[in-house]
C-alpha positions in Angstrom: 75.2 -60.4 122.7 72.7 -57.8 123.2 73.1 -56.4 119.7 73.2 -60.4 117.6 70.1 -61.1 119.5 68.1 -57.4 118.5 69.8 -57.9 115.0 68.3 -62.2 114.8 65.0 -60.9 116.0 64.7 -57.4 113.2 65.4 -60.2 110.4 63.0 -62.4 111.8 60.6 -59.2 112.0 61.4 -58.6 108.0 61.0 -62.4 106.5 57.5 -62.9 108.4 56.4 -59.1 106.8 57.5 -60.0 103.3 55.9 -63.3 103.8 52.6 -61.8 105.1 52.3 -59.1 101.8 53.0 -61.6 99.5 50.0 -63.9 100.8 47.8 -60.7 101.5 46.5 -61.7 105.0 46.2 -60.2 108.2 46.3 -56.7 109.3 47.8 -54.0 107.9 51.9 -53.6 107.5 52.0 -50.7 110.0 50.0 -52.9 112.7 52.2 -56.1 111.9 55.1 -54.1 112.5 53.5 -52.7 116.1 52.7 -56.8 116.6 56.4 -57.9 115.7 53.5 -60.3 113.5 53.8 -62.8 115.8 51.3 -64.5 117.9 52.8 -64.7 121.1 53.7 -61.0 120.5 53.5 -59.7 124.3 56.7 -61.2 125.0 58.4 -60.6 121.9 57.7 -57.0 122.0 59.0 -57.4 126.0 62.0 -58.6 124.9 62.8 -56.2 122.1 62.1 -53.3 124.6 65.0 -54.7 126.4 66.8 -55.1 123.8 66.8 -51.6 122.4 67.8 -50.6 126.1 70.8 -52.7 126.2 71.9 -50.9 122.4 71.5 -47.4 124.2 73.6 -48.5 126.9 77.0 -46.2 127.6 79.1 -49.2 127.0 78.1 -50.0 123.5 80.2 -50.4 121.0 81.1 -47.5 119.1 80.8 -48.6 115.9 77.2 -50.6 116.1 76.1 -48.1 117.7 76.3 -45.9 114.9 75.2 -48.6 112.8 72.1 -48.3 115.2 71.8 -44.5 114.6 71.7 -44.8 110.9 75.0 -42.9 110.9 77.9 -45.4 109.7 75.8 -47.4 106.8 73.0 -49.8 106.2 73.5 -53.9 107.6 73.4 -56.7 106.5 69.6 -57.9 106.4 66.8 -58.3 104.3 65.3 -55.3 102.1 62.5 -53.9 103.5 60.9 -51.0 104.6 63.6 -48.4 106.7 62.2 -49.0 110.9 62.1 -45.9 112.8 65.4 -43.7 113.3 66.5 -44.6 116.5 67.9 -42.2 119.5 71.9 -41.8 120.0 72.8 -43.3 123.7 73.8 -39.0 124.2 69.9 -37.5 123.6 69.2 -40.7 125.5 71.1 -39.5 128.5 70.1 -35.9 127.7 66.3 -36.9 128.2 67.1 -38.2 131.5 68.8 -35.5 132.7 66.6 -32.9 131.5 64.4 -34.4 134.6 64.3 -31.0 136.2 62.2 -30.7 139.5 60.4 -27.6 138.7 59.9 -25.3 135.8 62.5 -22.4 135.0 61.5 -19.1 136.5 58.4 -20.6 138.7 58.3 -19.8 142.0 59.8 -22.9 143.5 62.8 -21.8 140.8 63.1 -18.7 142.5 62.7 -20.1 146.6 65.2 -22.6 146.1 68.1 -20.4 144.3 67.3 -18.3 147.5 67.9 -20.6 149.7 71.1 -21.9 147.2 72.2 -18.0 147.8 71.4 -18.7 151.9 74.0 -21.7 151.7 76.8 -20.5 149.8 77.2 -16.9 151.1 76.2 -17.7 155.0 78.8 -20.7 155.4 82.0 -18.9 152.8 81.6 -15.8 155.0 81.9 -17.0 158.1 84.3 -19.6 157.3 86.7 -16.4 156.3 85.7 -14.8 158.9 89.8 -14.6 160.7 90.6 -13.8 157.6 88.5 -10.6 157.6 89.0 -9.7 160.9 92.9 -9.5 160.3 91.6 -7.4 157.0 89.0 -5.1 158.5 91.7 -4.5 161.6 94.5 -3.5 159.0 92.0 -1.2 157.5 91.2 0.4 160.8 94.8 0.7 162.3 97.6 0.2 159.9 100.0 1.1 162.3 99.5 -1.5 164.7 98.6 -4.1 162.2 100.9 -4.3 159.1 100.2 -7.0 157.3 98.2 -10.2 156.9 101.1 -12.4 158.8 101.8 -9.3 161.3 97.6 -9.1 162.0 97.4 -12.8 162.9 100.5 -12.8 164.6 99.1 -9.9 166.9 95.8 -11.0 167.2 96.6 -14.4 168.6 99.1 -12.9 171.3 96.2 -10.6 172.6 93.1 -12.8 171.8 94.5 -16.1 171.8 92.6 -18.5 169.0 89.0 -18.0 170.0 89.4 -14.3 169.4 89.9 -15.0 165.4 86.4 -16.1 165.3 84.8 -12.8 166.8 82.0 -11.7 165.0 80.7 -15.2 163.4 77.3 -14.9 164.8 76.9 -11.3 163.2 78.7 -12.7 159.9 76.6 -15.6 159.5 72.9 -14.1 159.8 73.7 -10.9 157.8 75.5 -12.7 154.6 72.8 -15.2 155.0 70.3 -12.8 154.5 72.3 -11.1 151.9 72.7 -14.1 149.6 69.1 -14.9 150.2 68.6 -11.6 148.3 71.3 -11.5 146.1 71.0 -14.6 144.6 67.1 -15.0 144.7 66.5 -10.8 143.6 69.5 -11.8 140.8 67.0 -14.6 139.3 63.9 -12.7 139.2 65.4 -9.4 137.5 67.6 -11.5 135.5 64.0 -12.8 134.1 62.1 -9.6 134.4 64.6 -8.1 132.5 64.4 -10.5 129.6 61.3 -10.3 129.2 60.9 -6.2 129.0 64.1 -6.7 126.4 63.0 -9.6 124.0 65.4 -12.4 122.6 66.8 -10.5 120.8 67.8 -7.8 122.9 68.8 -9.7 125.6 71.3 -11.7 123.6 72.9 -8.2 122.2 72.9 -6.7 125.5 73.4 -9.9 127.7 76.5 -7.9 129.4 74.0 -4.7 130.3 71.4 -7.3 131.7 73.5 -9.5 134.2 74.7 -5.7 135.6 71.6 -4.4 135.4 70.0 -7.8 137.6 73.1 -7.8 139.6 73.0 -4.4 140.6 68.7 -4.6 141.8 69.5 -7.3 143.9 72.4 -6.2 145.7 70.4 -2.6 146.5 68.3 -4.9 148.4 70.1 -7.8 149.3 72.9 -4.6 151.5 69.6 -3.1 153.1 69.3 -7.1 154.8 72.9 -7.1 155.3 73.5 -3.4 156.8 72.9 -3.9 160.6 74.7 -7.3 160.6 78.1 -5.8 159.4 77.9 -2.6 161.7 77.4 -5.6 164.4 80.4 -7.3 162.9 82.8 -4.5 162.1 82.2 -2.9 165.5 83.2 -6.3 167.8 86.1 -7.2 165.5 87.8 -3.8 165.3 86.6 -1.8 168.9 88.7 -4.3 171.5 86.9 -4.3 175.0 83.4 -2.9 173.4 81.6 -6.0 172.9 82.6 -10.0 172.3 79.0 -11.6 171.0 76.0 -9.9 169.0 74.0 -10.6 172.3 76.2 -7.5 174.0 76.8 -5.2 171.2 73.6 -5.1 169.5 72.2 -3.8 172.4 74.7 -1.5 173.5 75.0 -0.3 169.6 70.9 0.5 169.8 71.3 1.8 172.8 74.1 4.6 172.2 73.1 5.5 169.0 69.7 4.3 168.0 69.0 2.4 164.6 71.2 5.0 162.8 73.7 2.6 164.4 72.7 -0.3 162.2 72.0 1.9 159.1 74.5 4.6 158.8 77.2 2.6 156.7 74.1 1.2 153.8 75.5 4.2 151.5 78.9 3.3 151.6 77.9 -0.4 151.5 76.4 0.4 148.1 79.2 2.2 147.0 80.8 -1.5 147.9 79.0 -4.2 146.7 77.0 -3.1 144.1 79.9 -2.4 142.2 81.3 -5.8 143.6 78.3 -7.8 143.1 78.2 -6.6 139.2 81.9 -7.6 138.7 80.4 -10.6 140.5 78.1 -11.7 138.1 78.6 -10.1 134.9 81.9 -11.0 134.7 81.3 -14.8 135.8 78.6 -15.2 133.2 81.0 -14.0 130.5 83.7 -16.0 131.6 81.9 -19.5 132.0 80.4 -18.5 128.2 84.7 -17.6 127.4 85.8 -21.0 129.2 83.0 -23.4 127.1 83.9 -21.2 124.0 88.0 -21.3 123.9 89.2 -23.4 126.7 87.3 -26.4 127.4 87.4 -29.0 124.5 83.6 -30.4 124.3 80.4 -28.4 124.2 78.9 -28.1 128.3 75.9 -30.6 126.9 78.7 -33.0 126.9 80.1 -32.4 130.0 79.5 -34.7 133.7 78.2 -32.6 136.2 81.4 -32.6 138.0 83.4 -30.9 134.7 80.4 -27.9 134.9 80.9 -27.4 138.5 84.8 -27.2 137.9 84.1 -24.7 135.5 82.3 -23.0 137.6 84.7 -22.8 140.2 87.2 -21.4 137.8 84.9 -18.7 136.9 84.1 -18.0 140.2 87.9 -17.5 141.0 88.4 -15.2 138.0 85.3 -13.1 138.9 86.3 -12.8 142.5 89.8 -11.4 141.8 88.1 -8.5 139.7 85.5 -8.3 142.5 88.2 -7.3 145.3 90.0 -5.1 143.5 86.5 -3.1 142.6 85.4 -2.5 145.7 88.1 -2.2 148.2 88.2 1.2 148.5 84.4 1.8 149.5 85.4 -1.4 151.8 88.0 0.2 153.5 85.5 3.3 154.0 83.1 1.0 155.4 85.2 -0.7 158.1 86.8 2.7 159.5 83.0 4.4 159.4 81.4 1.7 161.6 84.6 2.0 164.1 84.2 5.7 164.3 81.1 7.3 166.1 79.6 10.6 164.1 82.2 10.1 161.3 80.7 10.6 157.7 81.9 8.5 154.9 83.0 12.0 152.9 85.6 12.6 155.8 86.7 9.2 156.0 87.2 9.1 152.4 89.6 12.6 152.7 91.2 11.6 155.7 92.6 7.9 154.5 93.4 9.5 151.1 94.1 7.6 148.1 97.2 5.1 149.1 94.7 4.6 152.6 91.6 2.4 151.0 94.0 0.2 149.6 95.6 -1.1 152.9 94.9 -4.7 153.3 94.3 -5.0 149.3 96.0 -8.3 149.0 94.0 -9.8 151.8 91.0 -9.1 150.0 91.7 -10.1 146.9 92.6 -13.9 148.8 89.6 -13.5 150.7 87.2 -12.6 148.0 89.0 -15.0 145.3 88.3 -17.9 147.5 84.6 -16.3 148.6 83.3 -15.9 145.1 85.0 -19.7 143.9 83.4 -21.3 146.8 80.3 -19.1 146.5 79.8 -20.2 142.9 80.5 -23.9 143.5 77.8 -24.3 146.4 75.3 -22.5 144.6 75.6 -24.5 141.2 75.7 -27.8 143.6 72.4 -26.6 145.3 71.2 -26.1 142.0 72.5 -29.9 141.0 71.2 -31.4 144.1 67.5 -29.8 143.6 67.4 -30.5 140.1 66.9 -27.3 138.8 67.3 -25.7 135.5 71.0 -24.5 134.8 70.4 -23.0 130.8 73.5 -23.2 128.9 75.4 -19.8 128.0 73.6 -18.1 125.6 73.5 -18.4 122.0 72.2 -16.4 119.5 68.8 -16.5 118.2 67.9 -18.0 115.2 65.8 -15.0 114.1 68.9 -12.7 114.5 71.2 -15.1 112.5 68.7 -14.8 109.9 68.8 -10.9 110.3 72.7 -10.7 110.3 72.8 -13.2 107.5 74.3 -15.9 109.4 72.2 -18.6 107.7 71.4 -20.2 104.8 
């Protein structure tokens, strides 16, 4: 109905133009065309504003809407001069949803993927958090806890269901604070380091750059996180010494001073820097893979809801890669904040090689699920707030030309 009433009104439009340059009146043809050259042309030019709305909308018909787009042949109506090319109901959409709430890389940008980091590491951690006390108890004494089933099994019969969730409190601040930084410090060298690199550069060495922003953020992001997980490590695994951050905190300071807090950062390095470049490197490249080989339509074209199961996907893959990384400085950690004057050399040598991967397949459900779930929340914050999520990248136009890629 829409499209027979536009269509009645454009040949109305054409007659009374050709009619107007044969008798040489009135204004020019440019402003009779603005005027729809008629004299009640307020609502005339009203009503064709709704009516190029209704042609745009999603439920068009294909075929007059490429008729619309100047894509499937010229109609049936009077000669005249060609009207303006008119925009596809897609870069319609497109221009709506490019309604972004900030500008890529400002400092809102970087605040709210902080607080996006805040979210999705804070709640995934602690919601794991039986899971990695079962895993951080394996790692600590194998013989009493065999496996994943075996470690809940015995944990219940001691602890009952309340002790599965020991160490939340501990959990929750210090990954908190940790994805504040890695996510947030992740942006800002991820853009620091484009900059110093060019376009160019940055496209060639993409890979280089997400390890190199990666790896800068989770230096920081483990100095945040450090006294938390001594906290957390030393009431899940030392039964009897403390059951809330309230006691051992304290008692921790107390005994040992803030060495306490600070004497597993090195081996916590060792752990998720490694991790935390597995993390995002390989997530970058594998959401670029997945858009290139697996899913069918370009990401432009894709709801919301397809990108964030893409994401998810990702995330997964990443994870898997992440456990297997950086188990063996994990395992380091957990028996080196159990174990008072203990260095991370001698834990290393005593455990030996078949020692840091106890608990291996634990980790790798733990940290599949982690990094998945991770990756979802953040891309949602980043849905929810409206900010900019740029497509994987694509080569430059001014290295196509260089490599000959062009015409």
């Amino acid at each position: 109905m829409w499209d027979a009433a536009s269509a009645w009104f454009d040949e109305q439009c054409h007659v009374r133009a050709q009619d107007s340059n044969q008798r040489n009146t009135g204004p020019p043809a440019a402003e009779r065309v603005n005027l729809t050259t008629h004299p009640r042309g307020q609502p005339l030019r009203m009503f064709s504003s709704v009516a190029h709305l209704a042609r745009a909308n999603p439920f068009n018909a294909p075929h007059l809407q490429l008729v619309h787009d100047g894509l499937a042949g010229p109609r049936s109506s009077p000669a005249g001069p060609p009207g303006p090319p008119r925009r596809s109901r897609n870069l319609a959409a497109a221009a709506v949803e490019e309604q972004y709430s900030c500008e890529y890389a400002s400092g809102r940008f970087f605040i709210l993927c902080g607080l996006g980091g805040i979210i999705s590491c804070g709640t995934t951690h602690t919601a794991l958090v039986p899971l990695d006390l079962v895993k951080c108890r394996m790692q600590v004494d194998p013989q009493k806890y065999k496996g994943i089933f075996n470690g809940f099994s015995v944990t219940l019969k001691e602890d009952g269901v309340r002790g599965l969730a020991k160490g939340w409190a501990p959990t929750f601040i210090g990954y908190s604070l940790q994805g504040l930084c890695k996510f947030g410090f992740y942006e800002v060298f991820k853009v620091l380091y484009s900059n110093v690199l060019g376009e160019e550069n940055a496209y060639v060495w993409r890979t280089s750059l997400y390890l190199a922003a990666s790896a800068s953020a989770e230096f920081f992001a483990d100095i945040a996180l450090a006294p938390m997980e001594a906290t957390k490590v030393r009431i899940q695994t030392q039964p009897g010494y403390a059951n809330t951050l309230r006691d051992a905190a304290p008692k921790m300071y107390k005994e040992e001073g803030l060495k306490a807090f600070y004497k597993g950062v090195a081996p916590l390095w060792m752990r998720q820097i490694p991790y935390t470049m597995m993390k995002f490197a390989c997530f970058e490249r594998t959401v670029e893979a997945l858009y290139k080989f697996v899913v069918p339509k370009p990401r432009s074209e894709c709801s919301k809801p397809e990108q964030l199961v893409v994401t998810f996907v990702a995330g997964y893959i990443a994870g898997v890669f992440c456990a297997i990384v950086s188990h063996p400085a994990d395992s380091v950690v957990s028996v080196l904040n159990k174990e008072k004057g203990s260095s991370a050399s001698q834990v290393l040598q005593r455990l030996g090689f078949k020692g840091v991967w106890k608990g291996l397949f634990a980790r790798i459900i733990m940290i599949g699920t982690l990094t998945a779930l991770q990756w979802f929340i953040y891309d949602s914050v980043k849905v929810y707030f409206r900010l900019p999520r740029p497509p994987p990248p694509e080569m430059p136009e001014s290295l196509k030309k260089k490599l000959g890629l062009t015409q």
